[in-house]
C-alpha positions in Angstrom: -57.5 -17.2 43.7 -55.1 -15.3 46.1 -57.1 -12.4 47.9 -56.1 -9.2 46.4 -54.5 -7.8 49.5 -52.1 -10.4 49.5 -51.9 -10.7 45.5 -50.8 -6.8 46.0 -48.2 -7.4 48.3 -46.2 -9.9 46.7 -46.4 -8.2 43.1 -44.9 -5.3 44.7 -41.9 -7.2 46.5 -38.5 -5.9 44.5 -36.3 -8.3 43.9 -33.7 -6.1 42.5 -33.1 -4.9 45.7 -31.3 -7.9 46.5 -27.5 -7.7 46.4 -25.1 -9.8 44.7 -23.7 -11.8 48.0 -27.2 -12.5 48.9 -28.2 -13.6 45.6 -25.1 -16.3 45.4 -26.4 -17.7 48.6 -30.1 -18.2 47.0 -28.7 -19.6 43.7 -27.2 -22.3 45.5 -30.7 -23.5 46.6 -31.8 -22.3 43.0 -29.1 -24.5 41.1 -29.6 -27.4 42.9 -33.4 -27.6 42.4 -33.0 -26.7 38.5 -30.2 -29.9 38.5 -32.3 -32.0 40.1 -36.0 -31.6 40.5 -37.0 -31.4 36.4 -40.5 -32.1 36.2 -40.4 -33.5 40.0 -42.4 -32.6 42.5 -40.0 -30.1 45.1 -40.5 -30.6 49.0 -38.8 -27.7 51.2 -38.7 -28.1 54.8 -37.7 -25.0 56.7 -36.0 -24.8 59.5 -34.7 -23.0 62.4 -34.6 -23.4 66.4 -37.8 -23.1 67.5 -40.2 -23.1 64.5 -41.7 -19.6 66.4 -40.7 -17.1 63.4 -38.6 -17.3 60.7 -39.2 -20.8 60.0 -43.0 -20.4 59.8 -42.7 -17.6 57.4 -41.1 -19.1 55.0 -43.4 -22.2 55.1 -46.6 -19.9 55.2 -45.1 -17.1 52.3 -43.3 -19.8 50.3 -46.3 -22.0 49.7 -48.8 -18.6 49.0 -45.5 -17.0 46.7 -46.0 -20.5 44.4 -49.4 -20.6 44.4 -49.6 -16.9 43.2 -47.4 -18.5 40.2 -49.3 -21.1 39.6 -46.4 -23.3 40.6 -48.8 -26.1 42.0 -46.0 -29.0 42.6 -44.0 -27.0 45.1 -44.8 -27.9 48.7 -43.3 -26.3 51.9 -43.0 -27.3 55.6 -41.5 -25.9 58.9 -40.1 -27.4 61.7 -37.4 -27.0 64.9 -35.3 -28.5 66.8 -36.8 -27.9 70.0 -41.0 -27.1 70.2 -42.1 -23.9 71.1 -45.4 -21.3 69.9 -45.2 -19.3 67.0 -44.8 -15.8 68.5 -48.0 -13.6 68.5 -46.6 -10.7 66.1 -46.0 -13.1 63.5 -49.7 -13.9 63.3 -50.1 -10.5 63.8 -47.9 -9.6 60.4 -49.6 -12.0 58.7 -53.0 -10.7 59.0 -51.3 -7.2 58.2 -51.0 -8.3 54.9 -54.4 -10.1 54.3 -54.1 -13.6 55.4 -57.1 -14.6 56.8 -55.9 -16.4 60.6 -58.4 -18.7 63.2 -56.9 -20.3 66.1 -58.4 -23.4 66.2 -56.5 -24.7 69.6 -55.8 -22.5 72.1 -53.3 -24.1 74.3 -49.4 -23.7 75.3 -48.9 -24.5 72.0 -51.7 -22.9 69.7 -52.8 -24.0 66.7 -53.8 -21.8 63.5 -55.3 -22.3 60.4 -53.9 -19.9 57.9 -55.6 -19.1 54.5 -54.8 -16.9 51.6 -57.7 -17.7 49.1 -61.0 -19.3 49.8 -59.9 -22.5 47.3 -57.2 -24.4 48.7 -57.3 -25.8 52.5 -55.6 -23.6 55.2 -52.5 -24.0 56.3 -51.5 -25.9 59.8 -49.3 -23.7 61.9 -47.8 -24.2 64.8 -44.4 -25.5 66.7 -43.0 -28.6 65.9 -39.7 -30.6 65.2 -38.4 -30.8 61.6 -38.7 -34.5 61.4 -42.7 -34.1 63.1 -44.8 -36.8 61.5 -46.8 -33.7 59.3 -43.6 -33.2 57.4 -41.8 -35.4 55.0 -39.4 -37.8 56.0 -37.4 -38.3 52.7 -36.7 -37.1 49.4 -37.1 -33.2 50.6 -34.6 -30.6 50.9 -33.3 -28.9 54.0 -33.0 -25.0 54.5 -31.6 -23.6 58.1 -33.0 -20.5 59.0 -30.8 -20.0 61.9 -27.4 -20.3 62.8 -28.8 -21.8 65.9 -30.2 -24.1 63.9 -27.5 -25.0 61.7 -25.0 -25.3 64.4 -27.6 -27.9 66.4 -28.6 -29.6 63.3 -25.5 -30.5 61.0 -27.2 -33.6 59.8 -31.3 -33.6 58.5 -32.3 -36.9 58.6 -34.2 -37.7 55.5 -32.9 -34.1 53.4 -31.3 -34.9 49.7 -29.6 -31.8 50.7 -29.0 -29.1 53.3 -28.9 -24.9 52.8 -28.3 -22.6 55.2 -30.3 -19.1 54.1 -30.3 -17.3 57.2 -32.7 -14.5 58.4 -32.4 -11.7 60.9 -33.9 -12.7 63.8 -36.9 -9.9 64.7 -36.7 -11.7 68.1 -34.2 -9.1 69.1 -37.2 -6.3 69.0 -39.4 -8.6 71.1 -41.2 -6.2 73.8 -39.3 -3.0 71.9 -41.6 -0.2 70.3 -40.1 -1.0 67.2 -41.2 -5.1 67.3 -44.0 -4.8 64.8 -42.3 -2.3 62.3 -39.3 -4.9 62.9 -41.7 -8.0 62.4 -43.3 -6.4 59.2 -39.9 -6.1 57.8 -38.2 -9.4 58.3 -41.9 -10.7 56.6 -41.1 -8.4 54.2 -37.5 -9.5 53.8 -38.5 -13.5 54.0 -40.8 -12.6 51.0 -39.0 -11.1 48.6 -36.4 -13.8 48.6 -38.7 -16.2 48.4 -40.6 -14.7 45.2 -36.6 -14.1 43.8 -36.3 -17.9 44.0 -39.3 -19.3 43.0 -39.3 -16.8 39.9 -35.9 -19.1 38.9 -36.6 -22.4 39.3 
């Protein structure tokens, strides 16, 4: 069972806060999965520049979002196009809203195990390409993050099919005295259009 922190968070995310241009751009991923993933299990790969942000929170949020829904054959993945960290105030957001965080490597690149209930096995998090051997390498569908990333990645190997859904990049508020207000919010952001398309499909 999801921990109630978390459980709290996500059943307070509004989706009817989202407008209609950013709903059109959701359905598209919506649609497509509805057309062609009936009673099939759904791999999502994530993806944006350096797998440091964005990208990570969607694979984290997306995979606790279905789990809270009991949506059990949805599995999500993250990945770059260039290797990086993931940033230190995502982990800190994270933990902000009651996932439970151990780094398990401490190098250049660290390496977390991320949990949100004390039943399934953590999640692996750190900075890797999108075609890195933990990810799938066909039959899974693509979704850009960044417009870095969709400019640098036109073609995903492997992907049935390829979305952009861009995020604001909190990166801009790196070092700032607004980054972790900023950090909270894109988390917050990422969330709530995740829970809007998982409560579709």
């Amino acid at each position: 069972m999801i921990n109630k922190k978390i459980s709290n968070f996500i059943s307070k995310l509004d989706i009817t806060k989202i407008n209609n241009n950013r709903k059109k751009t959701l359905n598209s991923l919506i649609n497509y999965i509805r057309l062609n993933y009936i009673n099939n299990p759904i791999y999502l790969n994530f993806i944006c520049t350096h797998n440091s942000r964005r990208s990570q929170l969607c694979q984290i949020l997306f995979k606790t979002i279905s789990s809270y829904y009991n949506k059990s054959d949805i599995f999500s993945y993250s990945g770059g196009t260039e290797v990086t960290e993931v940033y230190k105030t995502i982990i800190l957001s994270l933990k902000n809203i009651g996932f439970d965080i151990v780094k398990i490597k401490d190098e250049i690149n660290p390496i977390y195990h991320i949990k949100y209930d004390n039943n399934n096995e953590p999640i692996l998090c750190f900075s890797k390409l999108y075609n890195s051997e933990i990810n799938p390498t066909n039959n899974y569908i693509a979704v850009i993050n960044c417009n870095t990333a969709d400019i640098n990645c036109p073609i995903v190997s492997g992907a049935t099919k390829r979305f952009v859904i861009p995020f604001n990049d909190p990166k801009e508020y790196d070092g700032k005295k607004e980054e972790y207000v900023e950090y909270n919010n894109s988390l917050k952001e990422i969330a709530r259009d995740l829970k809007y398309i998982l409560l579709k499909i």
